[in-house]
Backbone as ProteinMPNN parsed JSONL, in Angstrom:
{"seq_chain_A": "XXXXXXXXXXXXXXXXXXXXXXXXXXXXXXXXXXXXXXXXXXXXXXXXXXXXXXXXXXXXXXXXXXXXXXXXXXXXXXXXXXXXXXXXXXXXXXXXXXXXXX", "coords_chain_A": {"N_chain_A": [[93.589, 98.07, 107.694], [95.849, 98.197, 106.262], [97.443, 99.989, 108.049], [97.216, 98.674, 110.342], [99.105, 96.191, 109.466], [101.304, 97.446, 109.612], [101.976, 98.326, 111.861], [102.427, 95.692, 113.65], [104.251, 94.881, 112.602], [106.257, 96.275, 113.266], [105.905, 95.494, 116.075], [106.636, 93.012, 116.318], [108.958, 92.898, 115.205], [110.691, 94.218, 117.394], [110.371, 92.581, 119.4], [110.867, 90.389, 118.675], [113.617, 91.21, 118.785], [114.09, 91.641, 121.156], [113.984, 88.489, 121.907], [116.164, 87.262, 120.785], [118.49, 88.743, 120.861], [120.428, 88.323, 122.796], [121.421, 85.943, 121.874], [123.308, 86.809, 119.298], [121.968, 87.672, 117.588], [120.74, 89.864, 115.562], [117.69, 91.905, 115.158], [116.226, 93.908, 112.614], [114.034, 96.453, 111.585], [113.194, 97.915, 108.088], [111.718, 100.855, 106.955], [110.646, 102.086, 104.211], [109.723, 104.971, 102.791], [107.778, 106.248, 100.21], [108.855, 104.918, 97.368], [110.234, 104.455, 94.266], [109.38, 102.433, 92.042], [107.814, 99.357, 90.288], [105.452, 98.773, 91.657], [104.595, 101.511, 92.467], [103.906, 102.426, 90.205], [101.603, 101.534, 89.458], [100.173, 101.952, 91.365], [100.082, 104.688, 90.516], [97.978, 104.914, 88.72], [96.313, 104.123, 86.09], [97.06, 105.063, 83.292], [99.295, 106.425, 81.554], [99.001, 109.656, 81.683], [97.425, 109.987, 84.08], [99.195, 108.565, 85.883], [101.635, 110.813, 86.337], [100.214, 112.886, 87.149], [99.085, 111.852, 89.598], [102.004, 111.135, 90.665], [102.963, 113.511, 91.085], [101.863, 115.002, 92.895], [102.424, 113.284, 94.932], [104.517, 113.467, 95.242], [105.07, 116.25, 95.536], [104.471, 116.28, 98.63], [106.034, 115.493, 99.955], [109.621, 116.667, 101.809], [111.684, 116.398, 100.666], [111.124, 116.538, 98.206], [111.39, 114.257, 96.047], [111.204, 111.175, 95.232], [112.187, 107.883, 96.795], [114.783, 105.561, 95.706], [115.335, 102.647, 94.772], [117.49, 101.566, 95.22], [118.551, 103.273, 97.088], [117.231, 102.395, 99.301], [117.809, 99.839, 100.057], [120.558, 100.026, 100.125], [120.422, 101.126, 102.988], [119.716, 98.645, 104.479], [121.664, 96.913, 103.609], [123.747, 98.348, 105.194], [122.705, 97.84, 107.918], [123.562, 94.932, 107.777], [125.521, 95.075, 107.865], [128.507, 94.933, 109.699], [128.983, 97.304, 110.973], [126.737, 98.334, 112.207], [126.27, 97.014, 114.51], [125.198, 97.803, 116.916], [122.558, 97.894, 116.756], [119.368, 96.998, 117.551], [116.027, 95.76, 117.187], [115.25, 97.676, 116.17], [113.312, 100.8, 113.878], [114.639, 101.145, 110.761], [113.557, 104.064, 109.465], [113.068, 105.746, 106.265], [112.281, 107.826, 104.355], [112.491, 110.23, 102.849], [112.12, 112.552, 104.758], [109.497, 112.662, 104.978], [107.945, 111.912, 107.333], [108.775, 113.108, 109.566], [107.211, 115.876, 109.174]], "CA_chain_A": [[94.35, 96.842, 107.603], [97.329, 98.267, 106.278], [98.563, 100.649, 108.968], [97.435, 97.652, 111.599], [100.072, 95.363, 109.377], [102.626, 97.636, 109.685], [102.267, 98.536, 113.845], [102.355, 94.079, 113.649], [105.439, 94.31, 111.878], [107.105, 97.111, 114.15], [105.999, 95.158, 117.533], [106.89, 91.662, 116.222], [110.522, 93.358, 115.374], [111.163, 94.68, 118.835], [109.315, 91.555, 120.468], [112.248, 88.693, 118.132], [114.665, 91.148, 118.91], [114.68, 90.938, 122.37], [114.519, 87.139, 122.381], [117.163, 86.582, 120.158], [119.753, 89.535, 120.524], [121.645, 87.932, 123.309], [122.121, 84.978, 120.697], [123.811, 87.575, 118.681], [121.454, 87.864, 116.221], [120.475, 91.425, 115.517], [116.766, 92.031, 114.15], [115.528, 95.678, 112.783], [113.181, 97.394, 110.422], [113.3, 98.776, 107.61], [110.672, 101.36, 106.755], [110.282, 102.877, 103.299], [108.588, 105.895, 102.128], [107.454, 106.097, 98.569], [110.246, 104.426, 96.579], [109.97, 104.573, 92.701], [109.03, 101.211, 91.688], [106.176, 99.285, 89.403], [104.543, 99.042, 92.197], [104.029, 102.726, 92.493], [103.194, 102.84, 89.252], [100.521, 100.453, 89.328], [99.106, 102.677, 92.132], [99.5, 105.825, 90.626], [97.255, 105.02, 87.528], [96.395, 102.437, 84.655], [97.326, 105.627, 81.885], [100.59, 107.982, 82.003], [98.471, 111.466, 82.214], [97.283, 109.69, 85.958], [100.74, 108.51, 86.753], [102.446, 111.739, 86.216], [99.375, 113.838, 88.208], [99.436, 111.507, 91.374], [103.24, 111.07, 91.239], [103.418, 114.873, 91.092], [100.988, 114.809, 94.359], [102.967, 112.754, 96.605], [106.367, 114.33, 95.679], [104.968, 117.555, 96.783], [104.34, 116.056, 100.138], [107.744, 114.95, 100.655], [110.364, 117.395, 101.718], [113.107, 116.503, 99.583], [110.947, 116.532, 96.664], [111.561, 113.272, 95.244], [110.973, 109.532, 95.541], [113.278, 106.983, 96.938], [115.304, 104.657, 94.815], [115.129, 101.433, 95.109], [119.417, 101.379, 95.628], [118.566, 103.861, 98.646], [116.56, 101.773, 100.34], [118.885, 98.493, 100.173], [121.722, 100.638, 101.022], [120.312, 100.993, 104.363], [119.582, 97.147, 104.925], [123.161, 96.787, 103.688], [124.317, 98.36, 106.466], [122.436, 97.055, 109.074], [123.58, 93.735, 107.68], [127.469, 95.181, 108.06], [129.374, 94.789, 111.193], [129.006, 99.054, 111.455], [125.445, 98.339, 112.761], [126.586, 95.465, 115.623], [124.523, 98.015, 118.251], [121.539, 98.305, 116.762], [118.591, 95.663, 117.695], [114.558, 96.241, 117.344], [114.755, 99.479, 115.643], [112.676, 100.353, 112.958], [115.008, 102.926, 110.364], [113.07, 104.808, 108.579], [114.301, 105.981, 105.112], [111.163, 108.322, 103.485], [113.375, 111.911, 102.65], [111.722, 113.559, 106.139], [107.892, 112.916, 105.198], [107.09, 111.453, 108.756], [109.248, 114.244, 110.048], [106.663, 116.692, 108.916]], "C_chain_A": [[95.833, 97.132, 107.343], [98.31, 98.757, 107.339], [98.338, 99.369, 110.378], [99.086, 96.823, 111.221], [101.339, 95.376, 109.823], [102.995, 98.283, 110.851], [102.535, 96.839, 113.881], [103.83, 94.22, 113.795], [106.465, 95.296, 112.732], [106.843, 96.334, 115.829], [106.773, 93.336, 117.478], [108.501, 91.941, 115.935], [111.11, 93.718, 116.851], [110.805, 93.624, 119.635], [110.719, 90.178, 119.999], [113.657, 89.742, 119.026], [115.518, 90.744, 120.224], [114.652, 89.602, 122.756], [115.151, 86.653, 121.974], [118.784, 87.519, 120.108], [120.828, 88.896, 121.539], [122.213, 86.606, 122.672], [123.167, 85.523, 119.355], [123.061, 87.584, 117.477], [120.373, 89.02, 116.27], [119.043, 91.728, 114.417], [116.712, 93.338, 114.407], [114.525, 95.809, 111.769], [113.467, 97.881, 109.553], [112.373, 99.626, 107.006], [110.562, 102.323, 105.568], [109.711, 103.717, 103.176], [108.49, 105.65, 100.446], [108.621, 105.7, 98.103], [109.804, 104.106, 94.74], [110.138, 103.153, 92.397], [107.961, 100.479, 90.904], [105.641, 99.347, 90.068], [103.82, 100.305, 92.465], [103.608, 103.096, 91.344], [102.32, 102.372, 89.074], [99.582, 100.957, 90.126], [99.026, 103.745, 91.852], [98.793, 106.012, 89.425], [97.649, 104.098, 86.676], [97.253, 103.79, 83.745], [98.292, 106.687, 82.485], [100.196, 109.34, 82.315], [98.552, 111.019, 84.35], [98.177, 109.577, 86.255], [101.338, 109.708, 87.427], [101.845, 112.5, 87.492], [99.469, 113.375, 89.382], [100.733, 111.095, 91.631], [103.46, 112.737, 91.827], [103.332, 115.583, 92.778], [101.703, 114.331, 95.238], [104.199, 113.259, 96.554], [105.902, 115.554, 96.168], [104.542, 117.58, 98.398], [105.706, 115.859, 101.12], [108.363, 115.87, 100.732], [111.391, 117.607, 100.956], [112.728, 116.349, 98.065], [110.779, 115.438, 95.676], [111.136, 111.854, 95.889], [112.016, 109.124, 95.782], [113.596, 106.3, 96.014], [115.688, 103.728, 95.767], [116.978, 100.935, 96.001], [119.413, 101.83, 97.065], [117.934, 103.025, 100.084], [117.418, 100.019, 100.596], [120.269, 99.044, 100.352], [121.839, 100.681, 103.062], [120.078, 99.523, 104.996], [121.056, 96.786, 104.597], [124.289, 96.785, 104.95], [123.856, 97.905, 107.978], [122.479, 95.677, 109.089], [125.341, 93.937, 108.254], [127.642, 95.312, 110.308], [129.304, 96.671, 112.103], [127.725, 98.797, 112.089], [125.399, 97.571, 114.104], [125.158, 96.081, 116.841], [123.436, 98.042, 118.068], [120.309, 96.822, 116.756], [117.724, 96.546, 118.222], [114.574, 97.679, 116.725], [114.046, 99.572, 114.535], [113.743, 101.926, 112.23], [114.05, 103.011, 109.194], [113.637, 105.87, 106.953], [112.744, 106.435, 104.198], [111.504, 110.023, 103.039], [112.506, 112.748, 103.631], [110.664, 113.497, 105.641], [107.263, 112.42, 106.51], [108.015, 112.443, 109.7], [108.447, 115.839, 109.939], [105.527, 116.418, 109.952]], "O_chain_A": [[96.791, 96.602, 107.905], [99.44, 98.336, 107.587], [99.197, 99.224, 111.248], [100.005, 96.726, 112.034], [102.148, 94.524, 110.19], [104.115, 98.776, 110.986], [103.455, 96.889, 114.698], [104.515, 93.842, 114.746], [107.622, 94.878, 112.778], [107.621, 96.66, 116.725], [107.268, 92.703, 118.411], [109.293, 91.164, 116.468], [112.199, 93.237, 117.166], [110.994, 93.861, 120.828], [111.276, 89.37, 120.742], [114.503, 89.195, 119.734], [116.567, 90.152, 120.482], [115.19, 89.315, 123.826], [115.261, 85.478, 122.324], [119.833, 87.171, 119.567], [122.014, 88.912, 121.208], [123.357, 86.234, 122.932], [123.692, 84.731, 118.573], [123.622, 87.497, 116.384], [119.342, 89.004, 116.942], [119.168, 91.783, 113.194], [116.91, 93.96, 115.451], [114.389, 94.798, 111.08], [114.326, 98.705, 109.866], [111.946, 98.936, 106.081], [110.368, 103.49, 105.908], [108.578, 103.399, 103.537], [109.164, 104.899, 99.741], [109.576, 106.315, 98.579], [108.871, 103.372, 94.415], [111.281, 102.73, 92.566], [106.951, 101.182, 90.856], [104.723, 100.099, 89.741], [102.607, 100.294, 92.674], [102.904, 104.105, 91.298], [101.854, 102.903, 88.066], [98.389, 100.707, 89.957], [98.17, 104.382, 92.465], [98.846, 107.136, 88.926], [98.7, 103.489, 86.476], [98.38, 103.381, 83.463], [98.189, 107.462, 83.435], [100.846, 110.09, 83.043], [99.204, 111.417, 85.316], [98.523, 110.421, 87.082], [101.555, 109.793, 88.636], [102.467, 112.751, 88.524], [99.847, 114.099, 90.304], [100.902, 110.641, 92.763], [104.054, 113.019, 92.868], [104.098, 116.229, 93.493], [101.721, 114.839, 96.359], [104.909, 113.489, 97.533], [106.337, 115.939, 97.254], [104.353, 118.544, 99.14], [106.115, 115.996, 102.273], [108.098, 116.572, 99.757], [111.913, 118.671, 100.623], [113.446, 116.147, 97.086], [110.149, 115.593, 94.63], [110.782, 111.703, 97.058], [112.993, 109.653, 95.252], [112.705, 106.235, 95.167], [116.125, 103.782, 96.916], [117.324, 100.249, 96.962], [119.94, 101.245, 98.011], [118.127, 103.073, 101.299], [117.26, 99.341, 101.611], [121.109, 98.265, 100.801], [122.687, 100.446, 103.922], [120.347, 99.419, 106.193], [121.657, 96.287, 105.549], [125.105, 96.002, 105.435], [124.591, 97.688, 108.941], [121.843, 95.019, 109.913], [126.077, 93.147, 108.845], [127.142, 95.596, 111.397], [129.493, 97.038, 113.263], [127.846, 99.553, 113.052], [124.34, 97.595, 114.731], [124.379, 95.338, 117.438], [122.8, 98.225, 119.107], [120.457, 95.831, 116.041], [117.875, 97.471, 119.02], [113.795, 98.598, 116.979], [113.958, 98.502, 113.932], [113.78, 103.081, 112.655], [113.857, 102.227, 108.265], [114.636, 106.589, 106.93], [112.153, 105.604, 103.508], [110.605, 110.862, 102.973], [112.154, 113.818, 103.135], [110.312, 114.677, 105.651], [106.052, 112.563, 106.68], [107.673, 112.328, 110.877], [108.932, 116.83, 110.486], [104.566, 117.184, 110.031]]}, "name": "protein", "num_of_chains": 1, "seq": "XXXXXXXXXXXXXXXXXXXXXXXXXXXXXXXXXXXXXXXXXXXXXXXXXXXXXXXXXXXXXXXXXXXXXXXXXXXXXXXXXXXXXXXXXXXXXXXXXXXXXX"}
């Protein structure tokens, strides 16, 4: 269910954009990887020993070692809200420190 939601949510982006980009209105994606949030804490265990052990787990999957911050990931919607982005329509950016690059 989940990875269906989020092929939905990547064809229904590319599907508005082309019927609305020659209205000038510019849709995209934005696609998180792990981002440090309650919600990740809420999934990586009810008690801090679990937290720590399955945070430890998915940062060693990631290349850069670490989790996203929440700033990093609204930095990039920032700019695809700014006038520097004008060309971009239907894209999905991705913003997970190179784990779907692996």
């Amino acid at each position: 269910m989940y990875t269906a939601s989020k092929h939905a949510v990547l064809g229904l982006t590319k599907s508005a954009a082309l019927e609305y980009g020659a209205q000038g209105i510019r849709i995209n994606a934005v696609s998180p990887g792990t981002t440090q949030t309650d919600m990740l804490d809420r999934f990586a265990g009810e008690t801090e020993e679990e937290q720590q052990k399955t945070k430890k787990y998915l940062k060693s999957l990631n290349p850069i070692g670490r989790f996203g911050e929440p700033k990093e990931i609204a930095g990039v919607v920032l700019w695809l809200c700014s006038e520097e982005a004008s060309f971009m329509l239907g894209q999905s950016v991705t913003v997970d420190g190179g784990f779907t690059a692996t």
